[in-house]
N, C-alpha and C positions, 0 to 999 in steps of 0.2 A: 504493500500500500504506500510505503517511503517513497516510492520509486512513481507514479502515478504524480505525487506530490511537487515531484521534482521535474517530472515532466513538464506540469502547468509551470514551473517557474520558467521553464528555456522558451513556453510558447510565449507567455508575459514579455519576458526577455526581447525576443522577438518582435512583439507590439510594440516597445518601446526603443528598439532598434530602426527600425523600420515608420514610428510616428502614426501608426495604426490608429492609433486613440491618444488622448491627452495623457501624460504622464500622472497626474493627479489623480486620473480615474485608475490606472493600470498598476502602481507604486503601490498601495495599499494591497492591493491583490496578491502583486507578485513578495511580500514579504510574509504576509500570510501562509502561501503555500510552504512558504519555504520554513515558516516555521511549525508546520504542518510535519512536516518530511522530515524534518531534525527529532520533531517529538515522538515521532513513529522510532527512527532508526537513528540516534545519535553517534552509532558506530560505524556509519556507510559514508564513505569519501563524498560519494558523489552529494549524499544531504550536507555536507559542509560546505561544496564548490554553490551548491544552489543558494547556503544562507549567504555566503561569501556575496555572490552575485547581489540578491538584493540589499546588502550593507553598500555596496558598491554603487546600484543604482541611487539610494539613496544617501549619498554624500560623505559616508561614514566610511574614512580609508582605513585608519587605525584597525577596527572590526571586522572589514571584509577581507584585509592583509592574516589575523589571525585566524580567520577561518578557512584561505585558502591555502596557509602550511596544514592542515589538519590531512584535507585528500592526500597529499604526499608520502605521508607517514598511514594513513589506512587503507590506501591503492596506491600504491609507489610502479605498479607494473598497469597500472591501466590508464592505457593512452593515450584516450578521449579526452577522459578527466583531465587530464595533465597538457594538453594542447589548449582546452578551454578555459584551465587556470590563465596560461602563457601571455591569451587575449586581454583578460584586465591587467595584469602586473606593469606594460607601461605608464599605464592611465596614476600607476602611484609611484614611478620614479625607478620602477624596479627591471629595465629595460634586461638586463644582462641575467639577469635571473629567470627570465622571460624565454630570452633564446636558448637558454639551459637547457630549459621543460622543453620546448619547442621540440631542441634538438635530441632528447629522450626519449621523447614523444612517439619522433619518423625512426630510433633506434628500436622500439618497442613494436612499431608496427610499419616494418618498412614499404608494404602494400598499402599504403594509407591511403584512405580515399581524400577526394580534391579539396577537400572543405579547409584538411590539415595545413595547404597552403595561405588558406586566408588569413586561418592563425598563426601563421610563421612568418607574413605580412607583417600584421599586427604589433607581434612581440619584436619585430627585427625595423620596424618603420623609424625607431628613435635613435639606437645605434648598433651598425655593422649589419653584418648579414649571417644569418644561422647557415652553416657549414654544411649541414644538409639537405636545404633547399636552397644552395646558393642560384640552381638552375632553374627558378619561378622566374618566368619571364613577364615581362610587361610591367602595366601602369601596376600603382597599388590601389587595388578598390579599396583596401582594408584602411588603407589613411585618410580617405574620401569618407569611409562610415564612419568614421571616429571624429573625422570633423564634423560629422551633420550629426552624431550621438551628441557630440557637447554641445549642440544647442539644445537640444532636448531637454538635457541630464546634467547640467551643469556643475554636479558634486562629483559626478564620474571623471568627469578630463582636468578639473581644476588645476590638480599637482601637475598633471604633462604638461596643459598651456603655460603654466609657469615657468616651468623649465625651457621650454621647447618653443618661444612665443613664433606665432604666425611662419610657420615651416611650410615650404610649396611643396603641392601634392607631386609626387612623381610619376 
């Protein structure tokens, strides 16, 4: 049932990626499931990558930084998890930690399907390029969503635009 939990939070996720619905309506929702799915299974990676997420959406880097070392240490081999961690980590400064998971990730599952590229965008858009997808060719959609996420989500990218101000997309 954890797992159903955490499914709503990727689709929430998703609405709020994507501008589906207003954040206001969808933010409440998607922190719910997710503490939904913590209360179910507070030993499953993946329910700490979901509360991670919604700390994340909603502004709280400190909390959703704590929750996303947790999958590491209770799916340390599961690859998904660990590509979807990759995708927030630079939105809090954690860029090189990023392409770690990233590149973990494609070691753990080197048939990866395509999606694992966007998160190796993602985690590799602030600095260098992950060694195992150094051959993703083209533009980066992944830094194009990330700039159209922070206007949405503006607790989500705060620390990167800080860091990172006004960088052209590639």
């Amino acid at each position: 049932m954890a797992r159903a939990y955490v499914a709503l939070t990727y689709v929430y996720g998703y609405m709020l990626d994507l501008g589906i619905a207003p954040p206001e309506k969808i933010l409440p929702k998607h922190r719910e499931a997710a503490e939904r799915a913590m209360a179910l299974d507070p030993n499953d990676g993946e329910t700490h990558l979901a509360m991670g997420s919604a700390y994340a959406f909603n502004g709280e880097p400190e909390r959703a930084m704590a929750e996303f070392t947790k999958p590491e240490q209770l799916a340390p081999n599961n690859a998904d998890v660990l590509i979807l961690i990759a995708w927030y980590l630079p939105s809090f400064g954690e860029s090189q930690k990023a392409v770690g998971l990233a590149d973990r990730a494609v070691l753990l599952n080197p048939l990866h399907p395509d999606w694992y590229k966007q998160g190796s965008r993602t985690s590799t858009s602030l600095e260098g390029s992950s060694r195992s997808l150094q051959d993703t060719p083209g533009r980066s959609r992944s830094r194009l969503h990330w700039t159209r996420r922070s206007k949405r989500c503006p607790g989500l990218t705060s620390e990167s635009r800080r860091r990172h101000p006004k960088r052209p997309l590639k």
